[in-house]
N, C-alpha and C positions, 0 to 999 in steps of 0.2 A: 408352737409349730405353725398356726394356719396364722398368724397377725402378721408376720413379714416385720417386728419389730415395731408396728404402728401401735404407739404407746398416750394418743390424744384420746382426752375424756371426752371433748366436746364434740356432739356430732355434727352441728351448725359446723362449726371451725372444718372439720376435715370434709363436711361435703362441701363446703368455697373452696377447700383447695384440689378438690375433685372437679369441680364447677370450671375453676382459673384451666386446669390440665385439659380438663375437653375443648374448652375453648380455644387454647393455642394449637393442639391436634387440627380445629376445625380450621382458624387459619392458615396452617401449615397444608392441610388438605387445597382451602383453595388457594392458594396460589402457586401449588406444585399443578395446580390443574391434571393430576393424574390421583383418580380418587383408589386404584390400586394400591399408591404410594403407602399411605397410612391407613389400609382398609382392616386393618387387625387391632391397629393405636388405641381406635376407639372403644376397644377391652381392657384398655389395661388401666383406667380409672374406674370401670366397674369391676374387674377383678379384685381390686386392692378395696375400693369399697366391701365386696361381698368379704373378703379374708378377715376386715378390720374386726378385732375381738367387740366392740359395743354394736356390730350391726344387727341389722333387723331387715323386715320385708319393706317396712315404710321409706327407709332410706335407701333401701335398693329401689327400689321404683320411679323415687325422686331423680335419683341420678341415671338410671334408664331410661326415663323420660326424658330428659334433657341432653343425654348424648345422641339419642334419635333425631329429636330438634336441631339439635348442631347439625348433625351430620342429615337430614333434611333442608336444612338451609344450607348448606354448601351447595348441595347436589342441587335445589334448583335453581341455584344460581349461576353453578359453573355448565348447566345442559338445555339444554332446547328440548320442553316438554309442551306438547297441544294443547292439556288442560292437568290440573290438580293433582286427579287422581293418582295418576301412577305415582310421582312423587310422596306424595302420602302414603299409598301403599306398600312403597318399599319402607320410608319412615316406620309406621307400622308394624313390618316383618323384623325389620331392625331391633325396634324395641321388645318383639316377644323373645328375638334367639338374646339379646342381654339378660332378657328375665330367667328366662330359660337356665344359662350360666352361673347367673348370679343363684337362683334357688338350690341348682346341682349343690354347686359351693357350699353353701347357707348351712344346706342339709347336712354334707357332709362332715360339716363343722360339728354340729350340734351332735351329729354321731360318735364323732371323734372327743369331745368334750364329754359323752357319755361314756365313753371305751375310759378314758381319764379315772374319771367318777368312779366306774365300778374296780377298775385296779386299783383305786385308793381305797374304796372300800372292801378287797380283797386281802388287800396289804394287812389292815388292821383289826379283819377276822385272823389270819394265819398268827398275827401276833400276839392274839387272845388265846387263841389254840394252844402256840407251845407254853406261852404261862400256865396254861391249865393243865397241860400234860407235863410240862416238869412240873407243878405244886401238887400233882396227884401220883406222879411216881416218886416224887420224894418224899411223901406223906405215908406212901405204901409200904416204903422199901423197908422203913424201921422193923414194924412189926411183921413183917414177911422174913426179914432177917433173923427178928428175932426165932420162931419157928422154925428156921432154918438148923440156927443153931441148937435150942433147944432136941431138937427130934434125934441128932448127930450125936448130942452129949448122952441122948438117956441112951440110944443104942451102943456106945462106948461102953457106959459105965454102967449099965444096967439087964443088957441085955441074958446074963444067964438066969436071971430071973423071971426069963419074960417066956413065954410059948412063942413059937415059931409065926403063927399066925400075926400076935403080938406084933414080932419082929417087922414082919413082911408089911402090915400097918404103917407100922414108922416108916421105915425105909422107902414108902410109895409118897407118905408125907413129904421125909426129905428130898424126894428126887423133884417133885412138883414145888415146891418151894424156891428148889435149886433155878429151876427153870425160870420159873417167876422171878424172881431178883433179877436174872440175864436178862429177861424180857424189859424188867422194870430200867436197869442198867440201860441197854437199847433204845430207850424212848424218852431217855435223859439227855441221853448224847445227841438226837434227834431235835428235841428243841434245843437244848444249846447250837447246836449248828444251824437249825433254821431261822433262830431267833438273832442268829449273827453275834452271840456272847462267844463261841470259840476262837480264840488264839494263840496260835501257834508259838510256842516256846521255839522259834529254830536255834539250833545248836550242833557245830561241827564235830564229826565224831565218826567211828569207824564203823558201817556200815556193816561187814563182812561179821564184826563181834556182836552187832546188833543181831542180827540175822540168825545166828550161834547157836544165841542165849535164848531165841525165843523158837527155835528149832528143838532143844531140849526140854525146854518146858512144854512139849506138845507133843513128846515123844512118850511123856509118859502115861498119856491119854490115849493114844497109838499102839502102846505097846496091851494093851485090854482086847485088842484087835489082833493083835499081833503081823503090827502094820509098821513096815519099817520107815524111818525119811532120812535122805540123802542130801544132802547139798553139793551143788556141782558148781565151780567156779575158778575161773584160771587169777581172778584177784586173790592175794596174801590180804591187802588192805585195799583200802578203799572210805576216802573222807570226803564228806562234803556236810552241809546242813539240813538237818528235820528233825520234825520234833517226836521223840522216843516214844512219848504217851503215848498220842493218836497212832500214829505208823503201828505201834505194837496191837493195837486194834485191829489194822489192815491185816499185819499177818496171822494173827489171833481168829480171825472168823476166818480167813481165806484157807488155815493149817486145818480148823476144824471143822470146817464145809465139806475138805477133805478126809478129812478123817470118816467124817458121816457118811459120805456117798463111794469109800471104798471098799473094797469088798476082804475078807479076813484073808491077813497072811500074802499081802501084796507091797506094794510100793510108791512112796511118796518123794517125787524129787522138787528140789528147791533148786532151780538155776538162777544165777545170777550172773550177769553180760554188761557193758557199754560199748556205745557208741553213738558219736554227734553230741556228746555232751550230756549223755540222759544213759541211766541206769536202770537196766531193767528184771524186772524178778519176778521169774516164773514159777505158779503153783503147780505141778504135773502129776497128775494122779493115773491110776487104772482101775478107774470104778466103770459105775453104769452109763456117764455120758450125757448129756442132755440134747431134746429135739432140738432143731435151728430154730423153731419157729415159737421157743420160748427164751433164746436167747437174749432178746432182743428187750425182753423185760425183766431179767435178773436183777436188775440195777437198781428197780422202781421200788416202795415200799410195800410191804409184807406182800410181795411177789415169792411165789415159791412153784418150783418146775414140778410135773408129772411125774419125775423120778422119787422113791422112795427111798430113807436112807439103810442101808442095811443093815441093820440093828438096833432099829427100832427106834430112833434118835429122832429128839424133836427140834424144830425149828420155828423161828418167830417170824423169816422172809423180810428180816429187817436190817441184816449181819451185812452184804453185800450194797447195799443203798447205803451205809453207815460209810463202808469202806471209799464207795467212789467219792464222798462228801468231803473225805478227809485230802484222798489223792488229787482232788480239785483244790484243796484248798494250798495243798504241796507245790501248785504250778501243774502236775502231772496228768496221766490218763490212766484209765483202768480197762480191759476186756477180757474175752474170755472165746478160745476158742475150743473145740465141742464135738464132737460126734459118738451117738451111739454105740453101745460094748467097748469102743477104744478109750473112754476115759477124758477129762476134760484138762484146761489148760489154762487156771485163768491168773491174768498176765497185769504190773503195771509196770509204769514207768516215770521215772522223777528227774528233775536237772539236775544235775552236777554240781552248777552256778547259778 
């Protein structure tokens, strides 16, 4: 950015051709006899000095010195001065406002080279992170799973042999387990997308049946609540490309974000609309709402609002930041609009094409 393409090793080589440039300025000066003419010229060999990627304080000074002298010898040659002095003195002032520029420059180069530095070395902590966090949720996930399992088969097949206490035991097991694999699930998908490994399978396909299919599989987590969901939609069909996996995640946390934050024996609508080419599908619940003033971080990770979910349901604050990763990666947007006792509304939208 700050070299202007000046790709010379040699610093000799590019300050002669600094040197040659001042000097035709300085001729150019006197014989325009109007030292207005090129009163600025004589920056733009020490600009390009200061920007050069091999510069330094030594070569700026060489060549500030020497444009001062130029342009000191022009002037008193082309003016009627009584004695030295003034001449020199503006010489003088000349060469501090050069140095002056040239250090601005220098400096800000060397800041800008550091700003570099530390995003590269930013870059390749974040990429140590998600290696670490996918090789430790995937290391987790076996034996979390396995527990999972296990606690679910002996309460199947064991349980009238068990006391109640017993039962309640396991059952706190499995629920924690359960959550734990979600979490562990969550922070897989987290490094794979930040880590830039996911890729989208797109694949043209009907929409409206996507929608359906992942509307009754969440109906029956819903109906524990005795929470109805609706889909509202003037489309029969509706094709274009994206890919099943990830999107069934979108609606996946978005169906059961709402599920958690509505209230028993209410209603959950799915709309679905286009227009302009982008297709858009709305989660509409009538729960408790969220402030505005934490809307604005729903999106970030393990961000979770001051609202609590009505039945006790847990959250990792990661379901939502997952979602927008995916709808980014779609071409798409994601938001969510929100108010208090009237229930929340969170919205995306994808191309068509």
């Amino acid at each position: 950015m700050f070299e202007f393409g000046l790709k010379i090793e040699n610093k000799i080589l590019i300050t002669c051709i600094s040197f040659i440039a001042l000097s035709c300025i300085g001729i150019l000066d006197y014989y325009t006899g109007s030292e207005a003419s090129v009163l600025l010229a004589y920056l733009i060999p020490i600009l390009l000095i200061s920007f050069y990627g091999k510069s330094d304080k030594i070569l700026l000074i060489i060549n500030a010195l020497f444009a001062a002298v130029v342009w000191f010898t022009v002037d008193y040659t082309t003016q009627d001065y009584s004695n030295l002095f003034n001449p020199i003195w503006n010489a003088f002032v000349r060469f501090i406002i050069f140095m002056l520029i040239g250090l601005l420059i220098l400096n800000l180069k060397e800041k800008y080279q550091k700003v570099l530095k530390l995003n590269k070395d930013l870059k390749f902590l974040n990429e140590e992170k998600n290696k670490f966090i996918g090789v430790a949720a995937h290391d987790l996930r076996n034996p979390i799973g396995a527990i999972h399992s296990f606690s679910d088969l002996i309460i199947e097949n064991y349980s009238e042999k068990m006391d109640v206490k017993g039962i309640k035991m396991l059952s706190h097991i499995k629920n924690l387990s359960n959550n734990s694999l979600k979490l562990l699930e969550d922070l897989l998908d987290i490094s794979n997308i930040e880590s830039g490994t996911i890729k989208l399978q797109l694949k043209k396909d009907n929409y409206i049946d996507f929608i359906t299919k992942y509307m009754y599989f969440n109906l029956l987590v819903a109906k524990k609540k005795e929470i109805n969901i609706r889909l509202i939609t003037n489309e029969k069909e509706l094709f274009f490309q994206f890919d099943e996996h990830y999107l069934s995640e979108v609606i996946n946390n978005l169906l059961t974000n709402a599920i958690k934050f509505s209230f028993p024996e209410s209603e959950i609508i799915i709309k679905i609309s286009t227009s302009n080419n982008f297709v858009k599908t709305e989660i509409i619940d009538q729960g408790q709402g969220i402030p505005v003033k934490e809307q604005t971080k729903l999106f970030n990770y393990f961000q979770k609002t001051s609202v609590q979910p009505t039945n006790g349901e847990t959250s990792s604050g990661l379901g939502l930041a997952i979602a927008k990763k995916i709808i980014t990666e779609h071409k798409g947007t994601i938001g969510v609009v929100s108010e208090i006792n009237k229930g929340s509304n969170f919205y995306f939208e994808l191309p068509l094409k």
